[in-house]
N, C-alpha and C positions, 0 to 999 in steps of 0.2 A: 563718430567713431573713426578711428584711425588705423588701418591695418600697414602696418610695416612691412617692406620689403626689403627681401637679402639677397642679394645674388649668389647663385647656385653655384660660383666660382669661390666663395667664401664658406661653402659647407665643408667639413672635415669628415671624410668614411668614417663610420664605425668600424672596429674588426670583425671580420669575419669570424663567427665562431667554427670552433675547429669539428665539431659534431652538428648534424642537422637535426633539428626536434622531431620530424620524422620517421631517422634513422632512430632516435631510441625510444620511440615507442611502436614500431613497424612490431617485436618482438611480440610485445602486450598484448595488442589488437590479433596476432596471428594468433596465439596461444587464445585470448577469447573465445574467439569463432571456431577455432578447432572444436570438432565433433568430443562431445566425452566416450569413454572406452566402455565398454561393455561392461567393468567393473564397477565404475561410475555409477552410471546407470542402476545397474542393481542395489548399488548401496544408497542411490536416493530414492527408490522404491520403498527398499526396506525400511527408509528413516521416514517417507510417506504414511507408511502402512502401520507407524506406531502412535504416529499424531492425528488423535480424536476429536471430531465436533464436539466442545459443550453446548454451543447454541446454533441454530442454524436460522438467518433472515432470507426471508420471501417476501415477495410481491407475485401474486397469482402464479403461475406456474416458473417462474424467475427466482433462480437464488441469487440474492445482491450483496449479500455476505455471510461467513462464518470466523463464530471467535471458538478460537480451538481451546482444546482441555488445557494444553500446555499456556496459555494467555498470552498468543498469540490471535491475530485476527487478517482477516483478508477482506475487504471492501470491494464495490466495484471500482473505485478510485479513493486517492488518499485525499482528494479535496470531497470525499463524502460524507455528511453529518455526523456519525457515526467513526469515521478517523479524524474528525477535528475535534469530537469531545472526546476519544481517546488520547489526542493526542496534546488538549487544555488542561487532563485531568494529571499529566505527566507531567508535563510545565509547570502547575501550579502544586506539586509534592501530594495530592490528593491521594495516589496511589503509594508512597513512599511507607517501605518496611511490610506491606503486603507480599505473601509468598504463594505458592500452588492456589488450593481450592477459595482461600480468601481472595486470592487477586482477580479470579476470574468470577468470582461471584460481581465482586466489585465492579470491573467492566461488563460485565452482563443486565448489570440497576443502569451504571453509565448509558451504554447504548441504546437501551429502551428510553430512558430517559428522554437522551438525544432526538430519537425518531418521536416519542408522544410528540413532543414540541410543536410537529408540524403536522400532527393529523393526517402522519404520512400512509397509513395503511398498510404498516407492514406486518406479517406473520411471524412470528418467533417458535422456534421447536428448539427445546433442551433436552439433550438426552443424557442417559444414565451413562456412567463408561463401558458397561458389559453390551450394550446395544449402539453404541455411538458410529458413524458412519467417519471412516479415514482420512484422512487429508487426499493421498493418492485416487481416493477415490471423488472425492467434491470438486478439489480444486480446479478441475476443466469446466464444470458447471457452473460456476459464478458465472454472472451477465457482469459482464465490463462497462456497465453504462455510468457516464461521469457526473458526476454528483448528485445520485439517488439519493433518499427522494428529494424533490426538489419542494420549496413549499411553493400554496400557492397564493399570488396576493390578489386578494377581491378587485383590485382595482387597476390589475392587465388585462389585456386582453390576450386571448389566448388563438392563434388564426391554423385553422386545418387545411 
């Protein structure tokens, strides 16, 4: 192999750009982290407090995810069994021309599905919409653990 050398007296400046990439996103990043206002706040309460659990997953006293009325879903991560056949069943048009109650039925066969697979032992509750518990009110109780459940193969070892 051959590595060539140039002398440093033979390189040409690039220009200086006249703006520092910094400077134009110092704005973005400040406005991020700014606190939201009070009114904020309220209005995503309110938008919390209308979005319904359809199904709610457990693992013993552990919520590790819920797929809402609207067919949306929260996971305790998106690399979890459960958002990767949500998210093969999108790729592959499975879900395509599904609306409201069809589409969520549909991910609701979906993610059991997913979880039978591994003999994960997970708990499923579906509720009716007049008794459905809120988004504002679940959403802190998910357990955030990364890629629940995990399967397991007869031939790890497993070390405590």
């Amino acid at each position: 192999m051959h590595i060539q050398s140039i002398p440093v007296s033979s390189l040409i400046a690039l220009d200086t750009p006249q703006k520092k990439i910094f400077d134009l996103c110092a704005k973005d990043i400040e406005d991020i982290l700014q606190e939201p206002s009070e009114a904020q706040r309220q209005q995503a309460l309110e938008q919390q407090a209308q979005i319904k659990a359809h199904t709610i997953y457990s693992v013993g006293n552990s919520i590790i995810g819920v797929l809402w009325a609207d067919g949306s879903s929260n996971f305790g991560s998106n690399s979890s069994k459960a958002s990767e056949a949500i998210n093969d069943a999108y790729n592959s048009n499975e879900l395509q021309n599904l609306k409201g109650e069809a589409l969520v039925e549909k991910l609701a066969q979906i993610i059991d599905k997913a979880f039978s697979k591994y003999n994960s032992g997970v708990d499923t509750k579906t509720y009716r919409a007049d008794n459905a518990p809120t988004q504002g009110y679940l959403s802190y109780q998910i357990d955030w653990m990364q890629d629940y459940p995990l399967p397991i193969n007869s031939s790890s070892s497993i070390y405590a």
